[in-house]
C-alpha positions in Angstrom: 4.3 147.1 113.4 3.8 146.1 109.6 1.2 143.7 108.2 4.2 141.8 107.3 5.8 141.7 110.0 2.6 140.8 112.2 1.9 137.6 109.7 6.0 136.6 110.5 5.0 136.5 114.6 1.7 134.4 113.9 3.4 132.3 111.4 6.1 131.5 113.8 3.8 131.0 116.9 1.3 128.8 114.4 2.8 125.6 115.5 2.6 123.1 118.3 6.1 122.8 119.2 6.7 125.9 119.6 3.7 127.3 121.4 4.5 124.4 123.8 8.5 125.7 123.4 6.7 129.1 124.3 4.8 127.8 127.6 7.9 126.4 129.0 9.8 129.2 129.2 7.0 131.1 130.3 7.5 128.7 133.4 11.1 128.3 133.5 12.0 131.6 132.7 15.1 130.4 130.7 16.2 127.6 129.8 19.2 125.2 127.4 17.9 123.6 124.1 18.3 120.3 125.9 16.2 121.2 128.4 13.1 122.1 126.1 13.5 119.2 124.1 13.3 117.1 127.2 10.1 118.6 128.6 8.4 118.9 124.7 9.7 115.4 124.0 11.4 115.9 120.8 14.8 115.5 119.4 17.4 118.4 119.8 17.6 119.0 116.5 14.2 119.0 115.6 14.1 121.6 119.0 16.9 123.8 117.9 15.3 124.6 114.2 12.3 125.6 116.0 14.2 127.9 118.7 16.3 129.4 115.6 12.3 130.0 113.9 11.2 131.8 117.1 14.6 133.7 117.9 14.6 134.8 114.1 11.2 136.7 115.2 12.8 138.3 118.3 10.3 135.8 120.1 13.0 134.4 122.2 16.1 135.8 123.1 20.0 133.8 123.5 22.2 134.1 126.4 25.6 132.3 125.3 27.5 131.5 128.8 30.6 128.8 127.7 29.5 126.6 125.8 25.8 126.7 126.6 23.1 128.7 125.1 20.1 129.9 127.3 16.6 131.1 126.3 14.4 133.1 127.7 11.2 134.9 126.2 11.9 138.6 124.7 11.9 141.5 126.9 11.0 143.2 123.7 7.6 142.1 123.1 5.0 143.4 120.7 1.7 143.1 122.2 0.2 141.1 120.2 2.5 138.3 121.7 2.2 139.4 125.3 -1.7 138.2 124.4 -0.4 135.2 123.3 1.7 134.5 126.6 -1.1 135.1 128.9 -3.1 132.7 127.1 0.0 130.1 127.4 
């Protein structure tokens, strides 16, 4: 893993919403944009710009079934982010 690339993960993970995004799938183990913005109390939008931040890092992964998107937490993790999760 770059320097770069290590500064993209903590960027991504250096916000509220999405640590807490983070923490509920760690719980859930997957899980529709409407259902995270429900439990973090915020908009879908608002929810869906910070899923795209944290699938854009391989964070999160998308499982597309219909017309429903699932998340889950990458299988793939570096870790530096399993670190993060157990603290979660």
């Amino acid at each position: 893993m770059t320097v770069v690339e290590l500064e993209r993960i903590f960027k991504a993970l250096a916000n509220r919403r999405r640590l807490a995004i983070l923490k509920f799938l760690k719980k859930t183990k997957e899980a529709s944009v409407g259902e995270i913005a429900a439990d973090i109390k915020l908009s879908y939008k608002a929810t869906s710009r910070h899923i795209q931040i944290l699938a854009g890092r391989n964070i999160i992964e998308r499982d597309q079934r219909g017309l429903e998107a699932y998340y889950r937490i990458s299988k793939s993790q570096s870790s530096i982010l399993q670190h993060t999760l157990s603290i979660l």
